[in-house]
C-alpha positions in Angstrom: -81.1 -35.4 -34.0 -82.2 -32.8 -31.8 -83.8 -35.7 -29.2 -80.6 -37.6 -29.2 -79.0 -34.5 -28.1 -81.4 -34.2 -25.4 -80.7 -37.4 -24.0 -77.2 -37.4 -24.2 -77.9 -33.6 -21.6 -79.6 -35.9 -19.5 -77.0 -38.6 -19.0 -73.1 -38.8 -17.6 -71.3 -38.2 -20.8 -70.4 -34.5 -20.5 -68.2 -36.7 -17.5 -70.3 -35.2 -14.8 -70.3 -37.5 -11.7 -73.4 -39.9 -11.0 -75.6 -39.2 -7.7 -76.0 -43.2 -7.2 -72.4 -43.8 -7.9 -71.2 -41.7 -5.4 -72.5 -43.4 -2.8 -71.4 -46.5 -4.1 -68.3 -45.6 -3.7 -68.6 -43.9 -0.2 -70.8 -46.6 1.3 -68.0 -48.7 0.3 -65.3 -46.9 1.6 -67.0 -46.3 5.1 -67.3 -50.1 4.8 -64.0 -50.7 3.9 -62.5 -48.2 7.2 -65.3 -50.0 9.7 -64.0 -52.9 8.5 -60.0 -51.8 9.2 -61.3 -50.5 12.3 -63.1 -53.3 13.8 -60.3 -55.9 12.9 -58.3 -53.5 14.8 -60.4 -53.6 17.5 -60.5 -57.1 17.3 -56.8 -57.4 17.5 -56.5 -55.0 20.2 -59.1 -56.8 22.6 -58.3 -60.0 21.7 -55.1 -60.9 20.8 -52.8 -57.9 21.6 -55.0 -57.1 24.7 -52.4 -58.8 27.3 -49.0 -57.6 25.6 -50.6 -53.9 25.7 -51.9 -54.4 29.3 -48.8 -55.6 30.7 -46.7 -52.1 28.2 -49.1 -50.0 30.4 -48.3 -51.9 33.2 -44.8 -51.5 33.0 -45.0 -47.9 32.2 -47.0 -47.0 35.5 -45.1 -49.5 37.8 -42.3 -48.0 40.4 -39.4 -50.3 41.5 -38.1 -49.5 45.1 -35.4 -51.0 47.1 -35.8 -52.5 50.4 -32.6 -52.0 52.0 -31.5 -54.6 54.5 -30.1 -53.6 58.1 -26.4 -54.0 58.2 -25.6 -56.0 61.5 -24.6 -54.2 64.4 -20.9 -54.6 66.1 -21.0 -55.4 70.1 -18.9 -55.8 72.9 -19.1 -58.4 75.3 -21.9 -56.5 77.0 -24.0 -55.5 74.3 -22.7 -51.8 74.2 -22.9 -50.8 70.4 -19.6 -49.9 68.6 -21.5 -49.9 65.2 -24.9 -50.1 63.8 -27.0 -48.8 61.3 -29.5 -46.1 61.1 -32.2 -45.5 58.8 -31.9 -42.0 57.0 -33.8 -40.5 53.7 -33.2 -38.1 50.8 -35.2 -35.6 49.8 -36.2 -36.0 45.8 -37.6 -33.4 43.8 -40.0 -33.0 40.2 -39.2 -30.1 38.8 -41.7 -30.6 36.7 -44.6 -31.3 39.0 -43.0 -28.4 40.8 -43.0 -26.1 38.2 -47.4 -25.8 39.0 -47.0 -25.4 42.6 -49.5 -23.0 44.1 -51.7 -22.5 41.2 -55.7 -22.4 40.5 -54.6 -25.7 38.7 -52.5 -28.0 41.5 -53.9 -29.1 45.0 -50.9 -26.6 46.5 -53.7 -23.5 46.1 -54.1 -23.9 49.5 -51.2 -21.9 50.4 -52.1 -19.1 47.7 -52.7 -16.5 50.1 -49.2 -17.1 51.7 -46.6 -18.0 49.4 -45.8 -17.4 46.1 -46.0 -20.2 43.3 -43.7 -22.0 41.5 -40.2 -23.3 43.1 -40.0 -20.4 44.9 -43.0 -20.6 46.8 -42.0 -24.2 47.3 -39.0 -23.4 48.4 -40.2 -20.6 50.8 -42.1 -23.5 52.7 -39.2 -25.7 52.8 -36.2 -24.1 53.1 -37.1 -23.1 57.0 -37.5 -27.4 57.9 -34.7 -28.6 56.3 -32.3 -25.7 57.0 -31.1 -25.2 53.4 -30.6 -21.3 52.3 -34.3 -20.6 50.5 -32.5 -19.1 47.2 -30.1 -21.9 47.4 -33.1 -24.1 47.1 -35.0 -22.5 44.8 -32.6 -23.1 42.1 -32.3 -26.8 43.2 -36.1 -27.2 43.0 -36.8 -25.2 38.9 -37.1 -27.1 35.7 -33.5 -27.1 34.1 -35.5 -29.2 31.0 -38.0 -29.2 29.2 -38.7 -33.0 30.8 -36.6 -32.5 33.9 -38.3 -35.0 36.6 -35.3 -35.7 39.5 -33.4 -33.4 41.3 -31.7 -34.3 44.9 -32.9 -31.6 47.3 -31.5 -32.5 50.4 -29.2 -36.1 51.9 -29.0 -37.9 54.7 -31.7 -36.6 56.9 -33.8 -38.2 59.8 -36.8 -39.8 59.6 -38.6 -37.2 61.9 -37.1 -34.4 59.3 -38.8 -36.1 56.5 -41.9 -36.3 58.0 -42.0 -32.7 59.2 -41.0 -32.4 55.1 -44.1 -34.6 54.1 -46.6 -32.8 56.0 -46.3 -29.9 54.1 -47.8 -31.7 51.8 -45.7 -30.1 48.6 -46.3 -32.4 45.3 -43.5 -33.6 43.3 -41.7 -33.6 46.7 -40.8 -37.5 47.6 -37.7 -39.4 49.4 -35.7 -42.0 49.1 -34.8 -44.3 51.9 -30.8 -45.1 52.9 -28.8 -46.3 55.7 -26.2 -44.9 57.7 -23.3 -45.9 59.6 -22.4 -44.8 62.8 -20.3 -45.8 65.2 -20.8 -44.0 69.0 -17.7 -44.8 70.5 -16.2 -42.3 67.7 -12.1 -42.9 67.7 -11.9 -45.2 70.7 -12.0 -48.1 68.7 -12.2 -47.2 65.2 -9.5 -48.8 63.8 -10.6 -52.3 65.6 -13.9 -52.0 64.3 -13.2 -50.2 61.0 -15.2 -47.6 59.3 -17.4 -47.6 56.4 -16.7 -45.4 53.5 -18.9 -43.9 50.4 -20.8 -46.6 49.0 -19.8 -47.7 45.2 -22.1 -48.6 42.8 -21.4 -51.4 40.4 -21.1 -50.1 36.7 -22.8 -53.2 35.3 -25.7 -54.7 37.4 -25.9 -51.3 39.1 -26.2 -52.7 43.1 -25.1 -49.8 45.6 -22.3 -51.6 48.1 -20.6 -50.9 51.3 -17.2 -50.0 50.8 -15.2 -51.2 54.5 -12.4 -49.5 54.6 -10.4 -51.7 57.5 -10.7 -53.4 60.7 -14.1 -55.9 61.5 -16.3 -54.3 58.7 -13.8 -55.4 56.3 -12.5 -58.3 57.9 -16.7 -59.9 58.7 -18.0 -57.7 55.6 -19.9 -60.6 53.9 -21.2 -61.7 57.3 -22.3 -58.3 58.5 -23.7 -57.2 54.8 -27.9 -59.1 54.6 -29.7 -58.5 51.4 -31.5 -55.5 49.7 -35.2 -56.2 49.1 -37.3 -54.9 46.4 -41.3 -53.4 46.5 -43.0 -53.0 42.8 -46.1 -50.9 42.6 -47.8 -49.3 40.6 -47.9 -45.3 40.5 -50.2 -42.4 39.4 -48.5 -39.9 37.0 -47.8 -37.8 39.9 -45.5 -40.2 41.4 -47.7 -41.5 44.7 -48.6 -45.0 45.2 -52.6 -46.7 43.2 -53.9 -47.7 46.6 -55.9 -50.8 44.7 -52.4 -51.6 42.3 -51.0 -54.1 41.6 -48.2 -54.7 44.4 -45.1 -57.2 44.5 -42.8 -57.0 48.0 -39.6 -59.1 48.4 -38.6 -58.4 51.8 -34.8 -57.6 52.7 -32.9 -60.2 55.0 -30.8 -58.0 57.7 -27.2 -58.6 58.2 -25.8 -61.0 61.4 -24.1 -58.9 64.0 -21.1 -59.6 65.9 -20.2 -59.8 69.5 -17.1 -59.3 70.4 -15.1 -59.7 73.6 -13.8 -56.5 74.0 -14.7 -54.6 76.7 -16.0 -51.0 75.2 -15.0 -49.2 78.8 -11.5 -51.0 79.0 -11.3 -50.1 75.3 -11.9 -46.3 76.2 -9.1 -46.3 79.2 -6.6 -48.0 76.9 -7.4 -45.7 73.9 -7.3 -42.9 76.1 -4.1 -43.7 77.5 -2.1 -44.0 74.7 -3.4 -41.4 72.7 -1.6 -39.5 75.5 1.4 -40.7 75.8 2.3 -40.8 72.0 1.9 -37.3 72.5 3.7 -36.7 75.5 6.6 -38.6 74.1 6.5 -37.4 69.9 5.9 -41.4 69.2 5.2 -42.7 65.7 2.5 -44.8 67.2 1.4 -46.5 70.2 -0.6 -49.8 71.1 -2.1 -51.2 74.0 -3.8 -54.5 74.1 -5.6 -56.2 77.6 -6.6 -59.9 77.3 -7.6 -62.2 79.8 -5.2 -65.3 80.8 -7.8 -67.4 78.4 -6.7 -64.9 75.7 -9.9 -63.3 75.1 -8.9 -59.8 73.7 -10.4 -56.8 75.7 -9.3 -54.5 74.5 -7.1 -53.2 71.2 -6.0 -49.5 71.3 -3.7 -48.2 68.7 -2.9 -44.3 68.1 -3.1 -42.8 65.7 -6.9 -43.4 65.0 -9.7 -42.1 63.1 -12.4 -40.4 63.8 -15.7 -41.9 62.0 -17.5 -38.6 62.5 -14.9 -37.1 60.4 -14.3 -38.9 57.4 -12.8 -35.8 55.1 -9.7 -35.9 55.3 -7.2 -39.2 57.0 -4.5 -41.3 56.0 -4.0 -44.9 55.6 -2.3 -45.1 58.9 -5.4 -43.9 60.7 -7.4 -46.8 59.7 -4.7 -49.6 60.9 -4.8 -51.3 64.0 -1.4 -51.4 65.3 -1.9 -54.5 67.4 -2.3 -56.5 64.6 -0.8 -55.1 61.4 2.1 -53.5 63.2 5.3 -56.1 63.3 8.7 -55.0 65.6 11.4 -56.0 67.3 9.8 -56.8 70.4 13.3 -56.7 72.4 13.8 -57.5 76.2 10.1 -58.7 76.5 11.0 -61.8 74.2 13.7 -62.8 77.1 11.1 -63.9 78.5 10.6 -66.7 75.8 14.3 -67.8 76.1 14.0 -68.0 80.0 11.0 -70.1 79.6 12.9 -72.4 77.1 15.9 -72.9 79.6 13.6 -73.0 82.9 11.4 -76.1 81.5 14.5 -77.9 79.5 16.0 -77.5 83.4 19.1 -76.4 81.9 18.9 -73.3 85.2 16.6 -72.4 87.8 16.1 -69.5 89.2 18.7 -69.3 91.4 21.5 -70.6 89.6 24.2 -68.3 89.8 26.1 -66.7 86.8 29.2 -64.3 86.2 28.2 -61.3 83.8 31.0 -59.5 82.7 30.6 -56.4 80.9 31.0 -57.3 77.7 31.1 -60.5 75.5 32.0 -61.5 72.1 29.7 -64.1 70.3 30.8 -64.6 66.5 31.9 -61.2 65.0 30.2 -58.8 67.4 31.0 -57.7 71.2 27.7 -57.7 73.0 27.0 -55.2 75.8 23.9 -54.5 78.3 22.2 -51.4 78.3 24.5 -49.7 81.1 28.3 -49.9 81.2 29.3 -52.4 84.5 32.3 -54.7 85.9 31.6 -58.5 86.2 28.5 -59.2 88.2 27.2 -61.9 90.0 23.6 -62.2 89.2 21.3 -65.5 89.5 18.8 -66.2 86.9 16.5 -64.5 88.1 18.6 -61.5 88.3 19.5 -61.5 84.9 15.7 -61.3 84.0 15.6 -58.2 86.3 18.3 -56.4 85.1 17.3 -57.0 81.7 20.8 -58.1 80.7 21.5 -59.1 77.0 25.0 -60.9 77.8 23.3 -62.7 81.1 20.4 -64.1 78.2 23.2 -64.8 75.7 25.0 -67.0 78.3 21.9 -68.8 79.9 20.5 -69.7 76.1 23.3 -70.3 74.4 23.7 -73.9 75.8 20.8 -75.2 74.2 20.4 -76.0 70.8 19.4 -72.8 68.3 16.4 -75.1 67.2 15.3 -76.1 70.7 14.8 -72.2 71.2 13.2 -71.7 67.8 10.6 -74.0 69.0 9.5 -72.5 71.8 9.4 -69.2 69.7 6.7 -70.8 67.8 4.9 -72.6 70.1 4.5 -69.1 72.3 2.9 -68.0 68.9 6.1 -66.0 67.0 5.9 -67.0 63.3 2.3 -67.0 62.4 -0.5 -65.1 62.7 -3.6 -65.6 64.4 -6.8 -67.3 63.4 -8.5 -63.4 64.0 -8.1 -62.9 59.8 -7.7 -59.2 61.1 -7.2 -57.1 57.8 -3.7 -56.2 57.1 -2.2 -58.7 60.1 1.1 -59.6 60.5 2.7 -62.7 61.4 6.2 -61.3 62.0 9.4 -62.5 61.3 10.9 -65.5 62.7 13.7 -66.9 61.3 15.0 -70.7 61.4 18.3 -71.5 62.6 19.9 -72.7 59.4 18.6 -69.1 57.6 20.2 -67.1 61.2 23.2 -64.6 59.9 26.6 -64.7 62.2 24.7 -63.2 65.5 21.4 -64.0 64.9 21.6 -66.5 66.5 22.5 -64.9 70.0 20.3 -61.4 69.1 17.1 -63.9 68.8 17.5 -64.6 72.5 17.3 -61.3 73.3 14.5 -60.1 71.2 16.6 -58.3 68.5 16.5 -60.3 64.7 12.9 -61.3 64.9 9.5 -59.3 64.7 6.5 -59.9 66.3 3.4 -58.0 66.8 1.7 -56.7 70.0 -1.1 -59.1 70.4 1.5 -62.5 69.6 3.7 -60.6 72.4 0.7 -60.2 74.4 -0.1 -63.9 74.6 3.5 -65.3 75.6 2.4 -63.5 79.3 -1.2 -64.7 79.1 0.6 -68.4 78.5 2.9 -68.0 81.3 -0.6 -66.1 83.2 -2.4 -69.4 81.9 -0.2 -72.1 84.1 1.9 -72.5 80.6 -1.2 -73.3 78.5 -1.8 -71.5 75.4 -5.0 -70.4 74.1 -5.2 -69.5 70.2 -6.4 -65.4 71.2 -10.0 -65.0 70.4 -12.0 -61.3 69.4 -15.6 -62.7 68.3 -17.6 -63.9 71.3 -20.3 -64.7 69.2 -23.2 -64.5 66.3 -26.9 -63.1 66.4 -29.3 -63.3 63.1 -31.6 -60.8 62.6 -34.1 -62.7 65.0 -31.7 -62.2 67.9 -30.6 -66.2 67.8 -27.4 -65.9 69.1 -24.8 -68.4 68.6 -21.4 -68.7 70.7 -18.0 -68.5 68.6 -15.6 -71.3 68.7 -12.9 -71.3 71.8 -9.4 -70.6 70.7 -7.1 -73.9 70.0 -4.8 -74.6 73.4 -1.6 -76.1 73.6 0.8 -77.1 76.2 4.2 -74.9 75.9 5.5 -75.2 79.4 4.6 -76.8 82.6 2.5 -74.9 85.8 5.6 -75.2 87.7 7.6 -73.8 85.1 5.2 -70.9 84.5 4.7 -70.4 88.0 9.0 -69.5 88.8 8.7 -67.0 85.7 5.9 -65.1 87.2 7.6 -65.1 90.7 11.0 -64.1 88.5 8.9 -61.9 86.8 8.1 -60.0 89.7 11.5 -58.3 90.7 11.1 -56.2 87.7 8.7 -54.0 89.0 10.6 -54.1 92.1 13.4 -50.8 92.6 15.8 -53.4 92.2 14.2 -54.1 88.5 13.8 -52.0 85.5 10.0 -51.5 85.9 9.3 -49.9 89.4 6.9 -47.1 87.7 4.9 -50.4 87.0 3.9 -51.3 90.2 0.5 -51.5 91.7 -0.4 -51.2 95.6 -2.0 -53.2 96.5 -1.5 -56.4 93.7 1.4 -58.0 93.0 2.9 -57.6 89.1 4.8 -59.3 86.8 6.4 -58.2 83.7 9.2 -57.2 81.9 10.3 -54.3 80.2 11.6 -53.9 76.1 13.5 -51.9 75.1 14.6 -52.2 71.1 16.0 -50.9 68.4 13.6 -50.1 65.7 13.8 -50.8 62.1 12.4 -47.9 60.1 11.1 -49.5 56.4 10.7 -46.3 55.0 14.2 -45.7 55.6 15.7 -49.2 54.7 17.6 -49.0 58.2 17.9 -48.6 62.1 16.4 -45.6 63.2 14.8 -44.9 66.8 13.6 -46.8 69.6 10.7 -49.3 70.3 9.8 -48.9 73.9 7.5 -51.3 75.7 6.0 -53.2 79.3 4.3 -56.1 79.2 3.0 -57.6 82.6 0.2 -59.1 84.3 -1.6 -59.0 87.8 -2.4 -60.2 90.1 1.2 -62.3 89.8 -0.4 -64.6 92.2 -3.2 -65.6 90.4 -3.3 -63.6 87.7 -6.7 -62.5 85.4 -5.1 -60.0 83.1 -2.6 -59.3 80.8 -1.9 -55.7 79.6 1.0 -54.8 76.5 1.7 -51.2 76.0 3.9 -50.7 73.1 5.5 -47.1 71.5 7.0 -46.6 68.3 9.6 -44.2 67.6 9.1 -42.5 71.1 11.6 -38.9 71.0 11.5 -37.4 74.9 11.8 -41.4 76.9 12.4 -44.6 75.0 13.3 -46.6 77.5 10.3 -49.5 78.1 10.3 -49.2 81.6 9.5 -45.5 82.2 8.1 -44.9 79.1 5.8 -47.8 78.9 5.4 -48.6 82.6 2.8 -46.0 83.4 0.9 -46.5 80.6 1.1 -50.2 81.9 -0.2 -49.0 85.5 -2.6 -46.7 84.9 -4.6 -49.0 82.6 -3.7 -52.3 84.2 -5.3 -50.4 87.4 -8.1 -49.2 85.6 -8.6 -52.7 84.7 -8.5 -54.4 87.6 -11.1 -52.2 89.4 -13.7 -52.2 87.0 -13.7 -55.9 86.9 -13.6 -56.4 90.6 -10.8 -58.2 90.5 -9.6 -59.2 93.9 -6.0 -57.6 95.9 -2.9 -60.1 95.8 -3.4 -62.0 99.7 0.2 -63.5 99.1 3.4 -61.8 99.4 6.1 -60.9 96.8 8.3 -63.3 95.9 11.6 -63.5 97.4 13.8 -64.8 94.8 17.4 -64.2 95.5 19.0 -61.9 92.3 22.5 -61.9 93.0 24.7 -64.8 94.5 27.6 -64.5 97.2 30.7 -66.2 98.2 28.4 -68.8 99.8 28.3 -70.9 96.4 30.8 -73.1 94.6 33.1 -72.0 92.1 31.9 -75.4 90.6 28.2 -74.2 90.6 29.1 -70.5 88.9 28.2 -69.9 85.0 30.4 -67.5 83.5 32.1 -67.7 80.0 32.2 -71.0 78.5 31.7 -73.5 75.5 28.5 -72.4 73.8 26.0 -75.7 72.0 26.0 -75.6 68.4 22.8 -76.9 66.6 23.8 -80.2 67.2 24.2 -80.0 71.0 28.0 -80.5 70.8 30.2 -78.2 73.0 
């Protein structure tokens, strides 16, 4: 008994745990974890080796937009009216920041001068990019616990970033952006257009240009190239692995636009009719110069905008009057009717009319502008004198649609082929929609709209031996490689015959004569031809008449004529009469003009055209009040 107990002491049933055994069991769990951790191992070498490469990859890899150049606008001489200027912003780290100037950060070099922290940073910042230090130091500390982006400063030069780079601050970087400017500032800002904030798409996130009128709306896809994109990858304090991995897709600039306007002409014209809207209390004003090939030179309109000033404008600032602008172009569209009757030979020149003083036509008395007794005045007179009843009796023996016709082939009725944001094509009504009067008041420029550049080109026809040329405001195309291609000439048409053309201009002439109604238009030395409008203006804010429209259009030299120059006011409060309102606007720039292109003086004399008629003539041959043609022709 006693020796059994003495074995049983000696062995594991007082549950005691065995030496041997518990090394069993640890060999086998050591065993057991090498064996977890090797197949892990395994897996992470072998097959989860690329998908963990490529997670780290993405997680130390910095996408950065390449933006593209938007194209630059030109005039005809390569002057720039807009282009595009690189510019960065300043981005912060807070967080990186947050160790500037310490034992532990590369910024201990400026330990002994500034103090650490966002306020040390800021101390050596503040002075180059002219922010208030205090100011800065708040933009530039930690707001959270993980805060990494802060904007410090927009919109600064190139050579004020670099200046910002050399002092070497971590946590410091920039972010490149373009900017729009425009030097010619408000002398042709609403003809070129302006661009505003750019918007940011909510769902694919792309940063756009937002045009807000005139050629960067109008040639926005054109002028817009496309953003680029650099990958890379990126240490954890932001700066570029030299030895990374790097992926560039480089950004394809915009095309830029020459145009044929004439920046200096542009200038003159803007100039002068910023003036005289306020001299006169006008709504508005507009001046457009073409050549007789009706290549647009130049298209003023006041008010305008300035792009260096973008806080504050109204949508009437950013319209270009020439274009979007329709009115009742008055007396100038005589010109039209008188062209009709000239080539249909119905009258010349010379043939010899009664005007009385007033004249009923359907339910309305007409009168001229002045009060008078009868007068003997020859067609050419009439277009001197301006006089509504003289019109009324020359056009009223055609046909309503043959006059209608010429309207539109001189352009009335349709807009251009410019696509000009916001154009207008005016109003032209056809002779079965005309009300009880219309029908005279068209003749005379009153029951129709038009706008300044379609009134423009009825004088550069006339200017253009009675050819027409569809107006033209892109010269040309360059790509980013500077290939340039020409634009497409304007369509032409035939609306009236060189001799035809040629007895309007001569006509034309006696307007700016003292006998006319445009002698503030003349110019020594060349010999003008124009005529004078003077309208009633229909206000659509106010559903009704209100005020006067007040304009000259004319072209030099009458002889052989280069330009054409239309100076419209809106509205006008002190003068609303075209020819001494408008006239000297007309003079001046026309003047201007014709110097800085070197265009030649007249070398033949004025026209002698006879305006008024005398006993001398037949009773038989005298126009005065008589059967007027219905649409049919019948008397």
């Amino acid at each position: 008994m006693s020796r059994l107990r003495r074995n049983r002491s000696h062995g594991s049933g007082d549950g005691a745990p065995r030496p041997d055994m518990r090394m069993r069991v640890y060999s086998v769990g050591v065993l057991f974890g090498l064996t977890v951790l090797g197949g892990r191992l395994v897996q992470l070498q072998g097959a989860d080796a690329s998908s963990l490469a490529e997670d780290a990859l993405k997680q130390r890899t910095s996408k950065t937009k390449l933006y593209a150049k938007r194209g630059d606008i030109l005039d005809d001489k390569g002057v720039v009216l807009a282009t595009s200027v690189e510019r960065r912003d300043v981005i912060a780290d807070p967080s990186t920041i947050e160790t500037f100037n310490t034992d532990q950060t590369d910024g201990s070099k400026y330990k002994d001068s500034l103090g650490q922290g966002p306020a040390g940073a800021a101390a050596l910042l503040a002075p180059i990019l002219g922010i208030d230090e205090q100011t800065l130091t708040t933009k530039l500390t930690k707001k959270r616990p993980k805060d990494r982006y802060a904007v410090v400063a927009v919109g600064i030069t190139p050579e004020l970033w670099q200046q910002v780079a050399d002092a070497g601050v971590s946590g410091i970087t920039s972010k490149r952006q373009t900017q729009r400017i425009y030097p010619t500032g408000s002398a042709s800002s609403t003809l070129v257009g302006v661009l505003g904030t750019p918007v940011t798409d909510e769902e694919t996130g792309v940063v756009s240009d937002y045009p807000l009128g005139g050629l960067e709306l109008a040639k926005n896809t054109l002028l817009t190239g496309t953003d680029g994109s650099m990958k890379y990858e990126r240490s954890l304090g932001g700066q570029e692995i030299p030895l990374g991995d790097r992926e560039t897709v480089e950004p394809v600039d915009g095309t830029s636009l020459h145009l044929t306007i004439d920046s200096d002409l542009q200038w003159k014209a803007q100039s002068a009719i910023v003036a005289k809207v306020a001299e006169t209390g006008a709504i508005s004003g507009t001046v457009v110069i073409m050549d007789k090939q009706q290549r647009l030179l130049a298209l003023a309109s006041a008010p305008s905008i300035d792009p260096a000033n973008m806080t504050r404008f109204t949508n009437d600032q950013l319209l270009n009057t020439a274009l979007t602008e329709a009115f009742e172009p008055g007396s100038t569209a005589k010109v039209v009717t008188l062209a009709a009757v000239l080539e249909e030979r119905v009258f010349s020149a010379d043939s010899p009319f009664t005007v009385p003083g007033e004249l009923k036509r359907s339910d309305k008395v007409f009168h001229d502008s002045h009060p008078h007794g009868d007068e003997k005045l020859t067609l050419a007179g009439i277009l001197a004198q301006s006089s509504n009843i003289g019109t009324i009796m020359a056009g009223e023996k055609m046909k309503a649609e043959k006059i209608y016709e010429y309207q539109r082939a001189f352009g009335f009725g349709s807009k251009t082929t410019l696509n000009f944001p916001g154009e207008t094509a005016g109003i032209v009504a056809k002779p079965e929609d005309y009300s009880g009067t219309q029908r005279f008041t068209v003749m005379f420029g009153q029951g129709m709209s038009v706008n300044a550049v379609q009134a423009a080109s009825v004088f550069a026809t006339i200017a253009n031996d009675g050819v027409r040329i569809e107006p033209t405001l892109i010269a040309g195309t360059s790509d980013p490689n500077g290939n340039y291609v020409a634009g497409a000439a304007g369509d032409s048409s035939v609306v009236v015959s060189p001799a035809t053309a040629k007895t309007l201009r001569d006509m034309m002439q006696a307007v700016v004569s003292e006998e006319g109604t445009a002698a503030a238009a003349a110019i020594p030395g060349y010999l003008v031809a124009g005529k004078t409008g003077t309208a009633s203006r229909y206000d659509q804010d106010l559903g009704r008449y209100s005020g006067y429209t007040a304009s000259f259009i004319g072209l030099a030299p009458a002889d052989d004529p280069e330009l054409v120059v239309a100076v419209i006011l809106q509205g006008p409060k002190t003068n609303y009469f075209g020819g001494s309102a408008a006239g000297p606007v007309f003079k001046d720039v026309m003047s201007y003009a014709l110097l800085q292109r070197g265009v030649t003086p007249s070398a033949e004399p004025a026209a002698d055209l006879p305006l008024t008629w005398g006993g001398d003539q037949g009773a038989e041959a005298e126009i005065s009040q008589g059967a007027v043609a219905d649409s049919t022709g019948a008397q």
